[in-house]
Residue, then its C-alpha position, 0 to 999 in steps of 0.5 A: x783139322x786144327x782145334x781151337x781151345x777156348x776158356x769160357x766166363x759166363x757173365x750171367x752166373x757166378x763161376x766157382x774155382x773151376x770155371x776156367x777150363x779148356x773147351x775145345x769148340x771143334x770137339x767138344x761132344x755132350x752124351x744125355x744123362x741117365x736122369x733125363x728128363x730133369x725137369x717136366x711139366x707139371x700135368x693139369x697144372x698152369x704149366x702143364x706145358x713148358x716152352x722154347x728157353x728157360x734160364x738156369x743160374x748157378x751161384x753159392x746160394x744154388x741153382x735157380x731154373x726160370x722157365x715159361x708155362x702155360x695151360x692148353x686148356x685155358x683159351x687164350x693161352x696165357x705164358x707165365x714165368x715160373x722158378x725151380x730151384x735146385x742144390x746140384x741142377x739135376x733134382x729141382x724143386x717149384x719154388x710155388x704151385x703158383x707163377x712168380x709172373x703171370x700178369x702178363x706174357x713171358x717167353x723164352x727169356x735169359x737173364x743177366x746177373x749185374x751188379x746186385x740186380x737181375x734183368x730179364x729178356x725175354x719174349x711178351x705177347x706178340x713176340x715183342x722183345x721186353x725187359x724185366x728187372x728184379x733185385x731178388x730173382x723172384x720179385x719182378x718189375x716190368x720196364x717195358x718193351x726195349x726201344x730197337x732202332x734202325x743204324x740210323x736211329x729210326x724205329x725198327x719196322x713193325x711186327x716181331x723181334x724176339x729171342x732176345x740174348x744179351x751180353x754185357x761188356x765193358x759198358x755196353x749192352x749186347x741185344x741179339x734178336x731175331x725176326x721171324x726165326x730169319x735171321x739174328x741182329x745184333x743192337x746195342x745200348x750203353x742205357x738200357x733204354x734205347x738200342x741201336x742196330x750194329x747193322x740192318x741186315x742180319x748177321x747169321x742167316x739160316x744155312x748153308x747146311x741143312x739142319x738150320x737152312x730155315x729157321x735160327x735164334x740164339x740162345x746164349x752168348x760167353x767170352x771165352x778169352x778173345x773169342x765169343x761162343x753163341x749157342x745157336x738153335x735152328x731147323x731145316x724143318x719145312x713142315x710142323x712139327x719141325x725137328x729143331x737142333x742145337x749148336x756152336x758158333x764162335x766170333x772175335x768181334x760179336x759181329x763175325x760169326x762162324x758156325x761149328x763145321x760139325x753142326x749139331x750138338x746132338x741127333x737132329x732126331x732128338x729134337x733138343x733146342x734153347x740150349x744153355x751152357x752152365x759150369x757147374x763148378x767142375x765141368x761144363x754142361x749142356x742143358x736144353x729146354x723145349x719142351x722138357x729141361x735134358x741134362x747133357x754132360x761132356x763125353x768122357x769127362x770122369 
């Protein structure tokens, strides 16, 4: 079997002078750090929980984890955006014993460093896709749900659209959803403001194999040379609590998606999703976020 190697330049994160650097997709294989878990929740705290996708960004001034908490005991439940922040992304310290944002619902959100600003996708109450916007990464506006519109330019149909993972490139915005966990779409927007479907139909569907023959969501897209990695997560699952996994899949045109033939990153056993890639400046790692942050590092990297 042939191995594809491909450099990877996350938008979303300044790089350091290591960052271009051969990742063979068919092989790449990650082992669990002794340290794990690196970050957990915080008992009888606002976020005594943490949940589906936090967001890590590393640049010269550290390293920064955007993660969603909540307190079971509070009824409703109320998710909230909290901020670690770290000088080596293993030790990470709360930024406050407060959320940065808890006027109102933040879920499984990515964030996108353009330019001098930082926007935020991610999930509000009702799995509504929306967008945020900060100048500092800490201080955040809320611009409202994002606008999702049919090829034709009609609404979407009601109900929810979430996990959403954008991609900037070449003045176009990237917004992948997902609806009901059945499929992932792909819209588009040169304003931010108004997205329009690529296509109707969904263009990754659960399956064939059985470790995402249900559900999927994606959780992170990167250039890498001619070629685009998705990092994925799905289950086969059919009863809760559902055993989730994480895994690769690659495109030439953000529209063509093909799956890693070796399916998931790590044991289906170990349950890890909403996972990340981050170059830490020497090699890349792999960090997963449901419902504690694991550090996974490449096999026989020194």
């Amino acid at each position: 079997m042939a191995t594809t190697a491909i450099f990877l330049f996350p938008v979303e994160s300044r790089c350091f002078s290591a960052c271009s650097e051969e990742l063979p997709v068919e092989s790449i294989a990650f082992e669990q750090v002794a340290a794990n878990p690196v970050f957990v929740p915080a008992k009888g705290k606002w976020d005594s929980k943490i949940r589906e996708r936090g967001w890590i960004l590393q640049d010269n001034l550290g390293w920064k984890l955007f993660y969603t908490g909540y307190d079971p005991d509070q009824q409703p439940p109320s998710m909230s955006l909290g901020l670690a922040t770290s000088s080596d992304g293993i030790k990470w310290q709360r930024s406050s014993e407060h959320p940065i944002v808890g006027e109102f619902w933040i879920e499984d959100m990515m964030v996108v460093k353009h330019l001098d600003e930082y926007f935020m996708f991610a999930e509000g109450a009702q799995d509504q896709a929306q967008l945020l916007k900060s100048t500092d990464g800490v201080h955040w506006d809320r611009i409202g749900t994002l606008d999702v519109r049919l090829s034709n330019g009609q609404p979407i149909p009601n109900g929810p659209f979430g996990t959403p993972t954008a991609f900037f490139e070449d003045g176009v915005w990237n917004l992948f959803y997902e609806r009901h966990d059945a499929g992932i779409w792909l819209a588009r927007s040169s304003d931010m403001k108004t997205w329009t479907n690529v296509s109707d139909e969904p263009l990754i569907l659960p399956g064939p194999e059985n470790f995402d023959a249900l559900m999927i969501a994606m959780n992170q897209v990167i250039r890498s040379g001619d070629t685009y990695v998705a990092v994925l997560h799905g289950t086969g699952s059919p009863a809760k609590p559902r055993q989730w996994c994480t895994y690769l899949a690659t495109s030439r045109d953000l529209i063509h998606w093909t799956k890693d033939i070796r399916g998931p990153l790590r044991p289906i056993s170990e349950n890890k999703s909403s996972g990340q890639l981050v170059h830490d400046g020497h090699q890349w790692r792999l960090y997963t976020m449901h419902d504690k942050v694991d550090l996974h590092l490449p096999v026989g990297k020194p």
